[in-house]
C-alpha positions in Angstrom: 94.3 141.6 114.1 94.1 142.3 110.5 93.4 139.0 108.0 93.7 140.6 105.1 96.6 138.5 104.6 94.7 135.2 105.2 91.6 136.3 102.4 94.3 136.7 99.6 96.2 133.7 100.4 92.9 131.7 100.3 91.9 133.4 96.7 95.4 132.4 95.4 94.9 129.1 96.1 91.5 128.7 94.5 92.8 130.6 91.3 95.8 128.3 91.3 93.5 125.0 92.1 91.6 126.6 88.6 94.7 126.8 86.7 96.6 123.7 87.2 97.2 121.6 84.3 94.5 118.9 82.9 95.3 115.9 81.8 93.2 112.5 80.1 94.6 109.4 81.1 95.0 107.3 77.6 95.2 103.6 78.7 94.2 102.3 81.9 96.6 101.8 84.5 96.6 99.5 87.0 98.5 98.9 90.2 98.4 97.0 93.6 96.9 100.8 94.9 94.2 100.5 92.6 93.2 101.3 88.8 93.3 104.9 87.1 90.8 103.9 84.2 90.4 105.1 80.2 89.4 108.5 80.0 90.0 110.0 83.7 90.8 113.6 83.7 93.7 114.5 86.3 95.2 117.5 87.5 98.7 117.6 87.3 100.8 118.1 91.0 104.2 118.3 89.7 106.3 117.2 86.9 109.3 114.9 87.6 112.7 115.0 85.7 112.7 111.9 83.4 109.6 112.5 82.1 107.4 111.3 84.8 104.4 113.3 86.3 102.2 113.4 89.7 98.9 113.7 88.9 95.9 113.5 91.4 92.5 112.0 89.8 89.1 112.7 91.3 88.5 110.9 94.6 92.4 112.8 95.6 94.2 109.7 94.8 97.9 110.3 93.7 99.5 108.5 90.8 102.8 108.4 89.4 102.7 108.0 85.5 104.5 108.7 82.4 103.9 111.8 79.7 103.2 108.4 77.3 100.3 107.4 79.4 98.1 110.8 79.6 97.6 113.4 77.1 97.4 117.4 78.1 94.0 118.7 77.4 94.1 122.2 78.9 
């Protein structure tokens, strides 16, 4: 069985993990799941219609938060 197919899935996922969107959270943000502090870089996981994003921070953690709240560094 050739997995040919399976290696360049794999290396399309790493390249995409590489370019996803980076963004620094401006104020903190705190919730009842926990705080997303000052500072925090976060990848970006999809952008929602009014404005909203999904982010992931560093421990995996998802968070929902407004374009006002983070600022797009690369």
């Amino acid at each position: 069985m050739d997995n040919s197919w399976y290696c360049t899935l794999l290396l399309c996922d790493i390249r995409n993990d590489d370019m996803k969107k980076k963004y620094k959270v401006i104020k903190t943000i705190s919730s009842h799941m926990g705080t997303l502090y000052k500072d925090e870089v976060v990848s970006l996981v999809e952008e929602g219609l009014e404005g909203g994003l999904k982010v992931r921070d560093a421990t995996g953690r998802l968070w929902n938060v407004s374009k006002r709240e983070v600022k797009w560094i690369s």
